[in-house]
BALOBA-1460 file (C-alpha; in Angstrom, 3 decimals):
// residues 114
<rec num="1" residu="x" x="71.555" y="-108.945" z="-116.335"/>
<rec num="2" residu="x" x="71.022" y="-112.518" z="-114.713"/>
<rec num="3" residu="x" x="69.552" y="-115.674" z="-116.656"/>
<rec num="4" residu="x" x="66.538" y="-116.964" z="-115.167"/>
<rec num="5" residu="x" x="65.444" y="-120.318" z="-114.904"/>
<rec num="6" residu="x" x="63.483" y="-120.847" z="-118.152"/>
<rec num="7" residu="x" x="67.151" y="-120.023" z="-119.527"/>
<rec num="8" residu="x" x="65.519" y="-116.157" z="-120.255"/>
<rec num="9" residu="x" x="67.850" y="-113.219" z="-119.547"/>
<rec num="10" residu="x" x="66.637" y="-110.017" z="-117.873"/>
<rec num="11" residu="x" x="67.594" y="-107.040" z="-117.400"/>
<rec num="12" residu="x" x="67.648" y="-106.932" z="-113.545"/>
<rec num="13" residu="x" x="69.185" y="-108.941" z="-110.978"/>
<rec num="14" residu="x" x="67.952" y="-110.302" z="-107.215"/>
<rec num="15" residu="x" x="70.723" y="-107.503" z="-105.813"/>
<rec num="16" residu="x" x="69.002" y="-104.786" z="-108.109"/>
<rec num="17" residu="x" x="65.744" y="-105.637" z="-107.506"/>
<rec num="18" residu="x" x="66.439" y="-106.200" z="-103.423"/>
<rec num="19" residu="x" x="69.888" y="-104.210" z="-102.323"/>
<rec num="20" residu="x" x="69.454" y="-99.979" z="-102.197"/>
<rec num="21" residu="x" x="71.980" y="-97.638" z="-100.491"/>
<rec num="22" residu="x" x="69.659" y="-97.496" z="-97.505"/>
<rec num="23" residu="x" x="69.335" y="-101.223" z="-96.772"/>
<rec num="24" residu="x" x="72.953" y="-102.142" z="-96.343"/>
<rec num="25" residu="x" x="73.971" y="-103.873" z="-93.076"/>
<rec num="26" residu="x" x="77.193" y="-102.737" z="-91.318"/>
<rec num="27" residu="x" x="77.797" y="-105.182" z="-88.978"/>
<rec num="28" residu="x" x="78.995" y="-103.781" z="-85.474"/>
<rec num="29" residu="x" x="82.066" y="-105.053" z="-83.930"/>
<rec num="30" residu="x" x="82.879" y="-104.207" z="-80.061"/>
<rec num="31" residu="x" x="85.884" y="-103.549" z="-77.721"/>
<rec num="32" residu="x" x="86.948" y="-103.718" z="-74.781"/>
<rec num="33" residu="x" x="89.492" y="-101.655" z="-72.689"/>
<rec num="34" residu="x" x="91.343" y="-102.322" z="-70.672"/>
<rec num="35" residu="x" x="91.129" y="-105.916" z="-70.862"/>
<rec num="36" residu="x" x="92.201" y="-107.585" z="-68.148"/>
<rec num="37" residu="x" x="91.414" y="-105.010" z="-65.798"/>
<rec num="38" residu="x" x="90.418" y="-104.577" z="-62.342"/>
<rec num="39" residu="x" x="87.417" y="-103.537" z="-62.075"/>
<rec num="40" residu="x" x="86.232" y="-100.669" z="-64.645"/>
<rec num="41" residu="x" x="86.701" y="-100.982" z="-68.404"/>
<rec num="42" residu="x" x="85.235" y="-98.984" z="-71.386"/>
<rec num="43" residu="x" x="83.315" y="-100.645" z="-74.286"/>
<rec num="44" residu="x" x="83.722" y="-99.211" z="-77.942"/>
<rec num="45" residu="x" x="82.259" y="-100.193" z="-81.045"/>
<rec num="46" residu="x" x="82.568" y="-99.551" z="-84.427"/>
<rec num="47" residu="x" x="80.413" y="-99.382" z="-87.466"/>
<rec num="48" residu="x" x="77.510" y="-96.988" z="-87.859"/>
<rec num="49" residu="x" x="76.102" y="-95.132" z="-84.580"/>
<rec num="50" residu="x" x="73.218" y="-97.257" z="-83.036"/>
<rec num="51" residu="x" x="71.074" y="-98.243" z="-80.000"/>
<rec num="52" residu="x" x="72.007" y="-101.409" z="-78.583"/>
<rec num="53" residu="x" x="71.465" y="-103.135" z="-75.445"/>
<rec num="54" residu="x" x="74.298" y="-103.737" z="-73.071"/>
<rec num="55" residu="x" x="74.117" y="-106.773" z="-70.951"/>
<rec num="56" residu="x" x="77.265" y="-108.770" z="-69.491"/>
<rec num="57" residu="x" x="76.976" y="-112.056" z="-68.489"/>
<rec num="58" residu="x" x="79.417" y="-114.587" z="-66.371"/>
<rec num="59" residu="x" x="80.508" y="-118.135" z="-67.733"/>
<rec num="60" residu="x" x="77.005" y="-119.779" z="-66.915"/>
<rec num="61" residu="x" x="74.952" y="-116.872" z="-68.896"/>
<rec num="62" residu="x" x="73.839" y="-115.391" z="-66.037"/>
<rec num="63" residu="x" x="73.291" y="-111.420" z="-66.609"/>
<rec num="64" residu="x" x="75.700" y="-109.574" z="-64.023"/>
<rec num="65" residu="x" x="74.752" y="-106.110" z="-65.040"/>
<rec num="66" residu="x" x="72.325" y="-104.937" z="-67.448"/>
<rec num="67" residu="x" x="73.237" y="-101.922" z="-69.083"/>
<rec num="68" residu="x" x="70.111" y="-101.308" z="-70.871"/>
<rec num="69" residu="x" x="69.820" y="-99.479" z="-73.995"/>
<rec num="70" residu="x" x="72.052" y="-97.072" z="-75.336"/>
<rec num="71" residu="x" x="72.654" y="-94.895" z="-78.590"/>
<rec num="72" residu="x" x="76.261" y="-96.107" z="-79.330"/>
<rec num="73" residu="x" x="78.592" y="-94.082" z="-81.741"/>
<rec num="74" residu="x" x="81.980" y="-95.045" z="-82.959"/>
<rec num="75" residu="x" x="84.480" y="-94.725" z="-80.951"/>
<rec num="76" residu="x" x="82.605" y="-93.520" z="-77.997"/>
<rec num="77" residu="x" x="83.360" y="-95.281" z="-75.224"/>
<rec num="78" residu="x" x="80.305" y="-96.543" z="-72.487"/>
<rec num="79" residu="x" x="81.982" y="-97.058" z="-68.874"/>
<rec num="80" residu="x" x="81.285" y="-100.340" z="-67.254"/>
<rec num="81" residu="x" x="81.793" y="-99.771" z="-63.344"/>
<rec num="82" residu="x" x="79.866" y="-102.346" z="-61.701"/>
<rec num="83" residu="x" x="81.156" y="-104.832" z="-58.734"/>
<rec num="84" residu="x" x="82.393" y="-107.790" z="-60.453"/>
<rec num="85" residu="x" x="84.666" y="-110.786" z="-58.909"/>
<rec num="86" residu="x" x="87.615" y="-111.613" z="-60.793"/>
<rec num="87" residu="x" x="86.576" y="-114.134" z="-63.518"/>
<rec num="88" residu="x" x="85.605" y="-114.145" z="-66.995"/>
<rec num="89" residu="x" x="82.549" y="-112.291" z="-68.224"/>
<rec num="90" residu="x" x="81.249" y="-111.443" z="-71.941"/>
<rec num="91" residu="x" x="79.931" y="-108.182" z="-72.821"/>
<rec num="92" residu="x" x="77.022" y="-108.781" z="-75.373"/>
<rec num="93" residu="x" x="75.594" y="-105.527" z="-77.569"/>
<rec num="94" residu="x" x="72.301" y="-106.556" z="-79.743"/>
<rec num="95" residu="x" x="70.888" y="-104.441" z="-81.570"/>
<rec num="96" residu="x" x="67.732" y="-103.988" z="-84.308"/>
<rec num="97" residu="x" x="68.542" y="-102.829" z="-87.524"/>
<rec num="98" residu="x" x="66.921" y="-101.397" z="-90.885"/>
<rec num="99" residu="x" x="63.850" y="-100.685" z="-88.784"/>
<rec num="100" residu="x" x="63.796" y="-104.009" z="-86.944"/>
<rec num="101" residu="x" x="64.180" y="-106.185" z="-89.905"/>
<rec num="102" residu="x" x="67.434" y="-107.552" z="-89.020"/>
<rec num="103" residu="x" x="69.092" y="-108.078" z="-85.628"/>
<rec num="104" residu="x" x="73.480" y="-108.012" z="-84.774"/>
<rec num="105" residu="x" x="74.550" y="-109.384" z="-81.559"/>
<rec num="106" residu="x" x="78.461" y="-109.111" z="-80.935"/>
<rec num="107" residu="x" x="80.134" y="-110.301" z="-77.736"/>
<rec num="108" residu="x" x="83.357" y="-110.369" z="-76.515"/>
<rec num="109" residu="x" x="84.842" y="-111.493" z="-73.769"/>
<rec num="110" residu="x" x="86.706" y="-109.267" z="-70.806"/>
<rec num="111" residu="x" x="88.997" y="-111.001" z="-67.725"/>
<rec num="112" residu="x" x="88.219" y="-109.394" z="-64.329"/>
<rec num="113" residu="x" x="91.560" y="-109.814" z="-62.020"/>
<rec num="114" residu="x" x="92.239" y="-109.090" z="-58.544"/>
């Protein structure tokens, strides 16, 4: 029941009318492993299986490797092997959702040593 602006009360409410069990948005989240590393490291994420696009970018945005797109399921991790200097990078997943109508990005950042 919600009151509507004419001070009437109905039955239904903007999440009954708008929210099913199909629509709702699990964010993703990502991780990194091993992080600092040397060179290779994995990338993880959680939430529900998806295809994202991998990209990771140095400190001025610049994209280092593109990793394209890739169905991603929990826990599964993606190997990142690609000839990096040390420095500080950001792996960034996006990814459509709910056929397009709403986009996640997550990044997170990984340390490349010597």
């Amino acid at each position: 029941r919600a009151r509507c602006l004419d001070g009437s009360i109905t039955p239904f409410s903007a999440l009954d009318v708008f929210t099913t069990p199909s629509s709702r948005f699990v964010p993703m989240a990502l991780d990194v492993y091993p992080n600092p590393t040397r060179s290779q490291f994995f990338v993880t994420m959680t939430g529900e299986a998806r295809e994202v696009n991998l990209v990771v970018e140095d400190l001025l945005g610049r994209v280092v490797a593109d990793l394209g797109s890739r169905y991603m399921e929990k826990g599964v991790p993606v190997e990142v092997n690609e000839d990096l200097n040390s420095g500080i990078y950001f792996v960034k997943a996006s990814s459509n959702t709910l056929n397009g109508l709403e986009s996640d990005q997550e990044v997170i950042r990984v340390v490349i040593t010597e």
